[in-house]
C-alpha positions in Angstrom: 68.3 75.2 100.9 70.0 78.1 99.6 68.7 77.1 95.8 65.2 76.8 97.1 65.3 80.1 98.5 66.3 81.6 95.5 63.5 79.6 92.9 61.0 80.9 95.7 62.4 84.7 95.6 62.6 84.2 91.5 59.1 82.9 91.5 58.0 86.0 93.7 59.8 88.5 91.5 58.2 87.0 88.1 54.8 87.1 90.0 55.4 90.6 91.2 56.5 91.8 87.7 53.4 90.4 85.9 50.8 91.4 88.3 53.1 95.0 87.6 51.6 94.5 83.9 48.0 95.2 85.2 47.7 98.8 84.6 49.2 98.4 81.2 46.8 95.8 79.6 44.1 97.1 81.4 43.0 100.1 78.9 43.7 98.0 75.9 40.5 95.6 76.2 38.1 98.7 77.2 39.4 100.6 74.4 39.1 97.3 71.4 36.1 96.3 73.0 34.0 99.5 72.9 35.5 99.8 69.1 33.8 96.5 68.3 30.7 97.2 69.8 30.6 100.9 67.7 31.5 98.2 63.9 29.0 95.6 65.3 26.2 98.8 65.2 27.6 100.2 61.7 27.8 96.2 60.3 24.0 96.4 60.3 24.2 98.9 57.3 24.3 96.9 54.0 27.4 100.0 53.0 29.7 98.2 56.1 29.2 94.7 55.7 32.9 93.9 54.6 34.1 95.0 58.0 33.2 91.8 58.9 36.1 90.3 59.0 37.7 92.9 60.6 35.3 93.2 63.4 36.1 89.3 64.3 39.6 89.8 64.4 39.4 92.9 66.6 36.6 90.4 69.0 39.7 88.3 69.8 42.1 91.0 70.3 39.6 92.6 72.9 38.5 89.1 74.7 42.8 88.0 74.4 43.4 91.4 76.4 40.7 90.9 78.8 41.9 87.9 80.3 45.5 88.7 80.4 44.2 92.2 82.1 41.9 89.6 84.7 45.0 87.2 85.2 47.4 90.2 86.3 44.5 91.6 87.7 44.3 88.6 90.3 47.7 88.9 90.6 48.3 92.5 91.8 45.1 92.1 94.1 46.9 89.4 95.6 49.7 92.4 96.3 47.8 95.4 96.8 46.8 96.7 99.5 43.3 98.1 98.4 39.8 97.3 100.1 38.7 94.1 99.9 35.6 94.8 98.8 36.5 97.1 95.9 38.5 94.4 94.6 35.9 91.8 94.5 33.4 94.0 92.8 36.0 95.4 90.1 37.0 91.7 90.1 34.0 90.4 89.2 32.4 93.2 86.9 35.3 92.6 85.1 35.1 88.7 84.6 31.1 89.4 84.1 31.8 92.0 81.2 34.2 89.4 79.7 31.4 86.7 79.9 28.8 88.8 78.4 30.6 89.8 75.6 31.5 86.3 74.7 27.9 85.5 75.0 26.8 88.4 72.6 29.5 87.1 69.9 27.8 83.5 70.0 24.6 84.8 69.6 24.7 87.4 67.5 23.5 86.0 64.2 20.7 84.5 65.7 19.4 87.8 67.3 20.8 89.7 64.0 16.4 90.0 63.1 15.6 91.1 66.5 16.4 94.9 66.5 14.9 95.4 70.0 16.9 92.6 71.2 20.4 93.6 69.3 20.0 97.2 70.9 19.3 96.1 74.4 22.7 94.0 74.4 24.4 97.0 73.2 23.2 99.0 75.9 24.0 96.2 78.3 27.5 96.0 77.0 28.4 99.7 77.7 26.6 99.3 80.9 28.8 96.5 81.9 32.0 98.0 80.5 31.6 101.5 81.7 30.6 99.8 85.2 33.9 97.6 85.2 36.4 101.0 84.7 34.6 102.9 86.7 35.2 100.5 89.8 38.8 100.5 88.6 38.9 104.3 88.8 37.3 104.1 92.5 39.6 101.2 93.4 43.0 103.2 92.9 41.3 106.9 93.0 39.0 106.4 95.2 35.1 107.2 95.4 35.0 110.5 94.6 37.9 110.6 91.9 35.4 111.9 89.2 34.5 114.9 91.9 35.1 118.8 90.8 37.4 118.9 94.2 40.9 118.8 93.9 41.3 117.0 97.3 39.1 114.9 99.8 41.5 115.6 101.9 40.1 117.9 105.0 41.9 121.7 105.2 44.8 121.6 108.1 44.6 124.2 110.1 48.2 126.0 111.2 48.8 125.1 115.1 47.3 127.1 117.7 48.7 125.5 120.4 51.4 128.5 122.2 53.5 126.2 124.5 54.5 123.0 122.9 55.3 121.6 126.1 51.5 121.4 127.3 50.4 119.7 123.5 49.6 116.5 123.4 51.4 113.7 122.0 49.1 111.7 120.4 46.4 114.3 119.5 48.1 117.4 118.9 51.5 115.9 117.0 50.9 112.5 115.6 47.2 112.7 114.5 48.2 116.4 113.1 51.1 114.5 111.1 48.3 111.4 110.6 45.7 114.7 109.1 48.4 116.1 106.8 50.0 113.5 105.1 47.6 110.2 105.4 44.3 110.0 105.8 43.1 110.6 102.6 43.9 107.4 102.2 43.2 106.0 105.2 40.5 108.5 106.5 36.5 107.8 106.8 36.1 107.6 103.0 38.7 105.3 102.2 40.4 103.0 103.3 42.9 101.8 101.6 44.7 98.1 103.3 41.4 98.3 105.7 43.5 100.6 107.3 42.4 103.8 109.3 44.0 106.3 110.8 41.5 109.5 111.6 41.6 108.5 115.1 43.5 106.4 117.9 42.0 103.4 118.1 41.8 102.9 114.7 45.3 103.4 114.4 46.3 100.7 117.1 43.7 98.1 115.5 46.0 98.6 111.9 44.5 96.7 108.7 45.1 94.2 106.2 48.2 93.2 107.4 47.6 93.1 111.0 48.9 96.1 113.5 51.0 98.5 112.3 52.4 99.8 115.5 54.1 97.9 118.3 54.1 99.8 121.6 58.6 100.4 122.3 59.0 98.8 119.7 60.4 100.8 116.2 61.7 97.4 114.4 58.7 95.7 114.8 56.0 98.4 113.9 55.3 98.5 110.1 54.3 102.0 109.8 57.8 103.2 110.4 59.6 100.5 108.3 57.2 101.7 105.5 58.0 105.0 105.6 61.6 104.7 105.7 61.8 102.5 102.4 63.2 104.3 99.6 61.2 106.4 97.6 61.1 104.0 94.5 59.9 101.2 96.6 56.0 100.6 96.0 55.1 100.3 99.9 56.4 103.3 100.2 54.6 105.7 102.3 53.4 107.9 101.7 53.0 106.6 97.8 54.5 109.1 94.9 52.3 111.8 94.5 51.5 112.2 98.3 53.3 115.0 100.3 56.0 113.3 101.9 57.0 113.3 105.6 59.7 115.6 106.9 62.2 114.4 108.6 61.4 115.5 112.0 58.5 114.3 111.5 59.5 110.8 111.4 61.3 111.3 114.6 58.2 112.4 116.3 56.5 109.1 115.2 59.7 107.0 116.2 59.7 108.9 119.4 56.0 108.5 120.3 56.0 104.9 119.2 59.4 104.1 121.0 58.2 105.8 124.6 55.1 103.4 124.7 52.8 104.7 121.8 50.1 106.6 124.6 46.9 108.5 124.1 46.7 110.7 127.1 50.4 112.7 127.9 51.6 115.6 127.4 55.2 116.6 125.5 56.2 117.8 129.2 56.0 114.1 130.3 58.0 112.5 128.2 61.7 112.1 128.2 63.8 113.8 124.7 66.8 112.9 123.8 68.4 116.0 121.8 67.4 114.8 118.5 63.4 114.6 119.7 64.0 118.1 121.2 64.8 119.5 117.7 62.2 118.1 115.9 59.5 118.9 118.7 60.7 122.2 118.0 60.5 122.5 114.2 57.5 121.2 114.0 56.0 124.0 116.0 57.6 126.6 114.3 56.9 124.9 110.9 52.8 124.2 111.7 52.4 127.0 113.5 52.9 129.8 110.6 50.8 130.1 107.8 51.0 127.5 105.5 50.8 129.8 102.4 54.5 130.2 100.8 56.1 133.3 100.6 57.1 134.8 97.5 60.8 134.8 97.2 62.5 137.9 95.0 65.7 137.4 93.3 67.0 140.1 90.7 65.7 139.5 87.3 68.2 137.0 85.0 68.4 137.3 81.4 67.1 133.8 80.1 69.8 131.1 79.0 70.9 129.9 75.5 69.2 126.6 74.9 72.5 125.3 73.5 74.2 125.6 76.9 71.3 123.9 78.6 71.7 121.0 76.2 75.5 121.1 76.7 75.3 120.6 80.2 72.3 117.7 80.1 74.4 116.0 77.5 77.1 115.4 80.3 74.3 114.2 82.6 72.7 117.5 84.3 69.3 117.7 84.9 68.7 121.3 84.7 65.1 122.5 85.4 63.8 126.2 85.4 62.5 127.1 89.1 59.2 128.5 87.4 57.9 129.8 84.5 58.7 133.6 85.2 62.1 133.4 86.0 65.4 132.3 84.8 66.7 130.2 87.4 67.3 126.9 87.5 67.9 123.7 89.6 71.4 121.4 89.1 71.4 117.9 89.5 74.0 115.3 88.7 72.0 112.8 88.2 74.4 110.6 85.6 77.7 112.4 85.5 80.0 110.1 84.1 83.3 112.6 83.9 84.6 113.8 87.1 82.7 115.9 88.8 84.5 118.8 89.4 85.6 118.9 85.9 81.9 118.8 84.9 80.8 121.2 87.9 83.4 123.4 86.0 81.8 123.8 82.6 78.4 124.5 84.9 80.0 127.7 85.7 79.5 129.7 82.7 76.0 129.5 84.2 76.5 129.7 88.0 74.6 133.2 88.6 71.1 130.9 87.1 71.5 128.3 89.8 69.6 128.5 92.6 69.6 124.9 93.9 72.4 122.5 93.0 72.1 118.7 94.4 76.0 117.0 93.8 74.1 113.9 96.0 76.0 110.5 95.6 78.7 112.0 93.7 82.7 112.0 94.0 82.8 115.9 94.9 85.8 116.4 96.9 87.5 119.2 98.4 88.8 120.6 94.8 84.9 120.7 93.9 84.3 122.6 97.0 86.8 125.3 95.5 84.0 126.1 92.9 80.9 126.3 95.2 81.3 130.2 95.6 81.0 131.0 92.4 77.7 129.7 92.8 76.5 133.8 94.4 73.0 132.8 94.1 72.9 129.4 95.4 69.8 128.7 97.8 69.7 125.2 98.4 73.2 122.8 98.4 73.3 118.9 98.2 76.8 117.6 99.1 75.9 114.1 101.2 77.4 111.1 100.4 80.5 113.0 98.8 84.1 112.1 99.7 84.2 116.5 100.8 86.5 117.4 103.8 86.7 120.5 106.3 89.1 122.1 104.1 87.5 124.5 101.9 84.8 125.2 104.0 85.1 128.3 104.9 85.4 129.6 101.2 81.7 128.4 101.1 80.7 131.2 104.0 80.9 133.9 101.5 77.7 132.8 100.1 75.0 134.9 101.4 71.8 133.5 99.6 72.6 129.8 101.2 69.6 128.5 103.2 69.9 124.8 103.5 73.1 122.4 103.4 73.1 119.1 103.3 76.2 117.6 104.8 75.3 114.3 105.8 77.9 111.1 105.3 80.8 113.2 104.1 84.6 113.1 105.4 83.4 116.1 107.9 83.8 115.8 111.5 81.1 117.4 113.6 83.6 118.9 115.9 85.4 120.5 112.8 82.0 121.8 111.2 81.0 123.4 114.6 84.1 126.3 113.8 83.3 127.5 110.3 81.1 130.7 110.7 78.4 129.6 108.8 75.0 131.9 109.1 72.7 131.2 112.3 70.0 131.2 109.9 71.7 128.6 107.6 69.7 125.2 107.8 72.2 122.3 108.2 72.1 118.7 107.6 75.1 117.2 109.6 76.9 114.6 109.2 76.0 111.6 111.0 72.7 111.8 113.2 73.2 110.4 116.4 70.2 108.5 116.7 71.5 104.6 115.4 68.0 103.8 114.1 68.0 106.7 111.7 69.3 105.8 108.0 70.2 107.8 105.0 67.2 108.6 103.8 66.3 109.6 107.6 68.5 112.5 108.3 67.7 115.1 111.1 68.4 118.4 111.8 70.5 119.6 114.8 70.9 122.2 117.4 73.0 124.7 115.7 76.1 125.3 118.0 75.4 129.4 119.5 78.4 131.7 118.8 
């Protein structure tokens, strides 16, 4: 049993990886192909006639590519989650284009004489060619993905609504999260997995794959076990290049899904735990401002040697410049393979530049802690999933720039945290949520303690 289970998960993984190949091959025979039909139109001319040869060779190249491009085509259609019917019209384009230029190649000396004939065929060829990427282009950018606009996704508004308690769930929370993050790809326009969700009872119906939401239910509705997968997974959601949900975000979704998934109630009416409270609370005072970013001015930093740049990525730092105007930088030790601390050491000689430092997933301890202040312009700190104590703290306090930490799965107790004067303003990720259901990748903020 167990050995058939693992032939059928190695047989899934090789299928998965080859359909995977899809958008690699699939340039290569629109590319050769259009090349041939360009020598096929200059191998009229007397002056070209030993590109012949050539010409053939590159005709097998093109029609080789095409059909491995169809075959993992099939394959990652089989995976995808795009409209049906885009797939069946890229899908077919694509095997007709294929067709057509086979039948041109075994014709072609016998219409060589008729020049009317020869020119119509080219014409049909780009025609057919041009048709087959454009639907490709449509199928993963959708309709209007040759459009001057930058998005066909519809403006969102800031909140107008003044007491929180009188909004509504479903419209004025979920749908506003549903707005910003999703439906333009799975809005009026498109929908991607046949899936909508501009409006309620599109969004209980699901797609594809059948319902994405089961009423109490959080392990059984898809739409939340998508969204928590990790970032690299390709179900995903929202996919890379899509603004990503916040985290309290999530937790209004879990929350409205978990209390029975409703239509018509009001915030007031439904029971919070402290977790929901929170994140009923951020998201007003997030949605409610204007959504246009502040400008942020920090003292003017003379620009860093290159040489200490490459010092630092050589030990495995990604360092990246904030923008293009200043000389500040974000930290992040992404493949550290010294101890940290020791590493977070040499960083210093550039500690004034740093502005966001992410030690994620690292073996920081309490001795790396020791080193954080030195840090005096530090916005933004990463130190979850690090073996850091209570301890030191309190030396971090000193740092008046800080604006978000990010505490979660360290060796701190809550309890503990609650006594180190950090800032009111300070935005803190503690250590373990509360909420069971919530994962790593799932953290929420808390009530800061008052003072």
């Amino acid at each position: 049993m167990f050995l058939e289970k693992l032939l059928i998960q190695s047989s899934h993984n090789m299928k998965t990886f080859i359909a995977h190949l899809h958008p690699l091959l699939v340039h290569l025979p629109i590319g050769i192909l259009l090349v041939y039909i360009l020598l096929e139109f200059l191998r009229r001319n007397e002056k070209y006639k030993l590109i012949e040869p050539i010409n053939k060779l590159l005709f097998f190249i093109g029609i080789a590519s095409a059909i491995l491009s169809i075959i993992t085509g099939l394959l990652n259609a089989e995976l995808s989650t795009y409209p049906e019917q885009d797939i069946f019209w890229h899908k077919w384009t694509a095997i007709g284009t294929t067709l057509l230029f086979i039948v041109y190649y075994l014709l072609r000396n016998n219409i060589a004489d008729r020049r009317l004939f020869v020119f119509s065929f080219y014409a049909l060829l780009l025609v057919s060619i041009s048709a087959t990427g454009h639907l490709g282009g449509v199928l993963t950018h959708g309709e209007n993905y040759l459009s001057f606009e930058v998005d066909d996704q519809p403006e969102i508004k800031p909140l107008q609504i003044q007491n929180i308690q009188e909004a509504m769930v479903y419209e004025d929370l979920v749908q506003y999260i549903f707005d910003k993050n999703c439906i333009s790809c799975h809005g009026a326009q498109k929908q991607k997995g046949e899936l909508r969700l501009d409006e309620f009872q599109y969004v209980l119906t699901g797609g594809k794959s059948g319902k994405i939401i089961q009423s109490g239910e959080l392990n059984k509705s898809e739409i939340i076990r998508r969204i928590l997968l990790d970032d690299s997974d390709e179900k995903h959601m929202p996919p890379k290049g899509k603004l990503a949900l916040r985290d309290f975000e999530i937790q209004l979704l879990k929350w409205w899904i978990q209390s029975g998934a409703a239509n018509q109630q009001k915030v007031r009416e439904k029971s919070a735990d402290s977790i929901t409270i929170n994140a009923i609370k951020q998201f007003h005072q997030t949605f409610s401002q204007n959504p246009k970013p502040v400008a942020i001015e920090r003292p003017p930093m003379k620009p860093l040697d290159p040489s200490i740049i490459k010092e630092l990525q050589s030990i495995g730092f990604t360092i990246t410049p904030l923008s293009i105007n200043e000389n500040y930088y974000r930290v992040v030790a992404y493949n550290v393979k010294d101890s940290i601390t020791k590493a977070l050491g040499r960083v210093q000689k550039i500690a004034p530049h740093i502005i966001e430092l992410k030690l994620s997933f690292t073996k920081a301890d309490d001795a790396t802690l020791q080193l954080i202040p030195e840090f005096v312009n530090i916005e933004k700190l990463w130190l979850d999933h690090t073996e850091i104590g209570t301890a030191k703290l309190n030396s971090m306090t000193s740092l008046k720039n800080l604006k978000y930490l990010n505490l979660y799965k360290t060796n701190i107790q809550q309890s503990e945290l609650e006594s180190v004067n950090f800032s009111k303003k300070l935005q803190i990720i503690y250590p373990a949520p509360k909420d069971t259901l919530l994962i790593a990748s799932d953290t929420t903020l808390l009530p800061r303690p008052t003072q």
